[in-house]
C-alpha positions in Angstrom: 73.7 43.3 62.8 70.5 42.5 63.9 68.7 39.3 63.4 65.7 40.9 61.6 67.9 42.5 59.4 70.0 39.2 58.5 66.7 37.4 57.8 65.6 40.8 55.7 68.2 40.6 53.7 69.7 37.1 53.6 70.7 35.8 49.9 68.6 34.0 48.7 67.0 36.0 50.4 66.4 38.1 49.5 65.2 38.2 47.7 65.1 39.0 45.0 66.8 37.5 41.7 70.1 38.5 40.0 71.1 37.4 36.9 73.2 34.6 36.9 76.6 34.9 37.7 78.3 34.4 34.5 78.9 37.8 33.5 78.4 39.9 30.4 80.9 39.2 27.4 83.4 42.4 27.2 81.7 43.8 23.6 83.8 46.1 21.5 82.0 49.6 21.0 82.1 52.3 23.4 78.4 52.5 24.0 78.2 48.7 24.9 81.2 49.3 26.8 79.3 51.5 28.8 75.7 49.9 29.6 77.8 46.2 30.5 79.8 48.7 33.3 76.4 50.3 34.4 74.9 46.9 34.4 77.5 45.5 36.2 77.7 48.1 39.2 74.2 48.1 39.2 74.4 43.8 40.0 77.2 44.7 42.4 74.8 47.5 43.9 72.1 44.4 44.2 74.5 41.8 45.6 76.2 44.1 48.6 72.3 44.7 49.5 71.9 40.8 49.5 75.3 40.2 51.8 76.7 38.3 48.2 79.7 40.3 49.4 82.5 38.1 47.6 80.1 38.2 44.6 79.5 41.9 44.9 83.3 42.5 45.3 84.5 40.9 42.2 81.5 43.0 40.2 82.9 46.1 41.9 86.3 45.3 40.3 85.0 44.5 37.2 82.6 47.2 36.6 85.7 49.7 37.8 87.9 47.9 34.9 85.5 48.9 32.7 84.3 52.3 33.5 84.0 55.4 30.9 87.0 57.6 30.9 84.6 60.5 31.1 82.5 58.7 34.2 82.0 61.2 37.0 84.4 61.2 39.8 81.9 61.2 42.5 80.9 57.8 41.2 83.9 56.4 40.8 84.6 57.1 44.2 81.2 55.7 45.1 82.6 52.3 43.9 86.2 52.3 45.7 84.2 53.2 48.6 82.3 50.3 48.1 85.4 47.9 47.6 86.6 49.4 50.6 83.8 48.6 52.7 83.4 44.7 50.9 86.9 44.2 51.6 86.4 44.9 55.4 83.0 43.0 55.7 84.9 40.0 53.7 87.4 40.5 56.6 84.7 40.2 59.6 82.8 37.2 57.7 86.1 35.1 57.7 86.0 36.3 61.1 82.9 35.7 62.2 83.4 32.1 60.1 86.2 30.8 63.0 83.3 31.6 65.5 80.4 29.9 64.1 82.3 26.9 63.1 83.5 26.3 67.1 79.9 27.2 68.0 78.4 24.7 65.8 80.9 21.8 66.9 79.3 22.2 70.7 76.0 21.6 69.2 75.9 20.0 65.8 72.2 19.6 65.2 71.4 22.7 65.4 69.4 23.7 62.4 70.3 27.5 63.0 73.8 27.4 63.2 74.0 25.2 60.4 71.8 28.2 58.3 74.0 31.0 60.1 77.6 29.1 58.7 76.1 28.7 55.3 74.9 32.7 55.5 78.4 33.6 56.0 80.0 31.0 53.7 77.9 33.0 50.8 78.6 36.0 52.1 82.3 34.6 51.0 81.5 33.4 48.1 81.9 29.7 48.6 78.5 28.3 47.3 79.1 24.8 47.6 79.8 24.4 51.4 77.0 27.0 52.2 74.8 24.8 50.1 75.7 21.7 52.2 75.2 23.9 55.8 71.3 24.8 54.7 70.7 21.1 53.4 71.9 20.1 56.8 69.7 22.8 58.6 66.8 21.5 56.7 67.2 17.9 57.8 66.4 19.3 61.0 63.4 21.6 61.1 62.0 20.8 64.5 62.1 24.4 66.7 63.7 25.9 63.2 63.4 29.8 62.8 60.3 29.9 60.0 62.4 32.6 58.3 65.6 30.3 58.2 63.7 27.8 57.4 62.6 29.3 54.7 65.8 31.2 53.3 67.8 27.7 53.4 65.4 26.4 50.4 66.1 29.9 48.7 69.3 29.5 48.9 69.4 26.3 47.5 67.6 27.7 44.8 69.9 30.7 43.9 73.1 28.2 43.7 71.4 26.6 41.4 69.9 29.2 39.8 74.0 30.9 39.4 75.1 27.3 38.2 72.0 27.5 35.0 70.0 24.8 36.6 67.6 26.7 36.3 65.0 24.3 36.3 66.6 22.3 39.5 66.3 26.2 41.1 62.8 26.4 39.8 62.2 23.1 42.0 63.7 25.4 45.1 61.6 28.0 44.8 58.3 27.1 44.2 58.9 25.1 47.5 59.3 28.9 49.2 56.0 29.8 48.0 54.4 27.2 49.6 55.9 28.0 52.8 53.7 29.3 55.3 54.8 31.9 57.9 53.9 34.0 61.1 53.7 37.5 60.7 52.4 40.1 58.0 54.8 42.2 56.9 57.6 39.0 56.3 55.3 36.8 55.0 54.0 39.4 52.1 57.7 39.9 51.9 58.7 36.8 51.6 55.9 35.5 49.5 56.9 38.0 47.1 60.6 36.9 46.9 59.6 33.4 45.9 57.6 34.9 42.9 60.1 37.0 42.4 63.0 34.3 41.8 60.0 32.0 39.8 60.2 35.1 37.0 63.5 34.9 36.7 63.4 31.0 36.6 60.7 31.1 33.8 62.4 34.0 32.5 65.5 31.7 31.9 64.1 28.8 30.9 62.3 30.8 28.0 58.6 29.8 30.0 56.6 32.8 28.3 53.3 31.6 29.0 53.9 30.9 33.0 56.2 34.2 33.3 53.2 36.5 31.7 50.4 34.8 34.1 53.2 35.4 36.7 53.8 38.9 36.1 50.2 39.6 36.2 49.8 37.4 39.5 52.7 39.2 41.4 51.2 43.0 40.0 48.1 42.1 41.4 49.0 41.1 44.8 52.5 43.2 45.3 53.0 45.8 42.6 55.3 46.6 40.6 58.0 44.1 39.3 61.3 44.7 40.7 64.0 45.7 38.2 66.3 42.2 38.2 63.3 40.3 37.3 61.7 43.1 35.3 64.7 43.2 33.3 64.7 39.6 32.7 61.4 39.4 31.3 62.5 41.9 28.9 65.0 39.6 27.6 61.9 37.2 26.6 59.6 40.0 25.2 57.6 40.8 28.3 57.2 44.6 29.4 56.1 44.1 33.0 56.0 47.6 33.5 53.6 48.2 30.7 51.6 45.4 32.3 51.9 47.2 35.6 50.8 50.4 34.0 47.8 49.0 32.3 46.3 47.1 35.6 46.4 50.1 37.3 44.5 52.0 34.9 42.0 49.1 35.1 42.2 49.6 39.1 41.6 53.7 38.9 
């Protein structure tokens, strides 16, 4: 995989926000039944995009215990296909894990292989030790990618996001959109993933007042509201696509 693409799509990085990791209660009717299995493939969808492979793995199982008896065969295959193809990439991350530890014992300050371990411990699911790789990488910034840099406090951010402290993770990323970077396309990109993760921080927290100013702030200079954070404005009586709809009427 290329390097752009790691940084493109690195947790935290990405990113862009999931709920948090505690999952959906099983409910007992059959139409609840069904939107918690779309919403969870839908998280799992979002997670294998993000490289949360152990995270989109156990959603893949999950969502598959749950599925319709009437729910189309081609996408139940879709989703053992995806198991499939986690369960190999799982495979090559404990892999690749054996390699970066050895490369980072030769040269133990630097601040990129510290970043690259804690990319693949998330991509394994183990939060904690990637959380202690990025807080090493950023006690060494000096000749730091920008984009590392700045992933490692997203990061941070999402594990505590995932844990519900959600106002230590709101800490985390406001820092990202402070960050300043080189380049235009990653640093709309990743200026827009900061604001991204703030909605669903506020969102969490119950913050009406800062996510609406947000939502109107992030329409204005990127668009539309993604769906994981659109979805969890909803939950706190905020339509950000009716917002979206109504600011471009006033734009045309």
């Amino acid at each position: 995989m290329e390097r752009r693409e790691v940084l493109l799509k690195c947790l935290g990085g990405a990113a862009l926000a999931l709920a948090p990791s505690k999952l959906l209660p099983t409910t007992e009717t059959g139409n609840d039944r069904t939107r918690e299995f779309y919403e969870l493939w839908e998280e799992a969808c979002q997670s294998h995009t993000w490289f949360e492979d152990k995270r989109a793995y156990d959603l893949c199982l999950q969502a598959l215990a749950l599925a319709p008896e009437n729910l189309e065969s081609r996408m139940r295959a879709d989703i053992i296909e995806k198991l499939g193809y986690l369960r190999e990439s799982l495979e090559a991350a404990q892999q690749e894990l054996a390699r970066q530890r050895k490369a980072l014992k030769a040269e133990p300050q630097n601040p990129e292989k510290h970043f690259y371990l804690g990319f693949t411990l998330t991509r394994l699911g183990r939060e904690e030790e990637a959380v202690a790789e990025y807080r090493l990488a950023l006690e060494n910034p000096e000749g730091f990618c920008a984009h590392c840099y700045r992933d490692s406090w997203n990061n941070i951010g999402w594990y505590y996001y995932r844990q519900g402290m959600y106002r230590e993770a709101l800490r985390w990323f406001e820092r990202v959109c402070h960050l300043n970077d080189t380049g235009e396309f990653l640093q709309h990109y990743d200026r827009a993933r900061g604001v991204e993760n703030k909605l669903l921080a506020y969102s969490a927290l119950l913050m009406s007042a800062e996510a609406k100013a947000t939502t109107r702030d992030y329409i204005t200079r990127f668009g539309r509201v993604t769906w994981p954070a659109r979805r969890a404005l909803a939950k706190i009586g905020i339509d950000a696509d009716a917002m979206y709809v109504e600011l471009q009427r006033r734009v045309t």
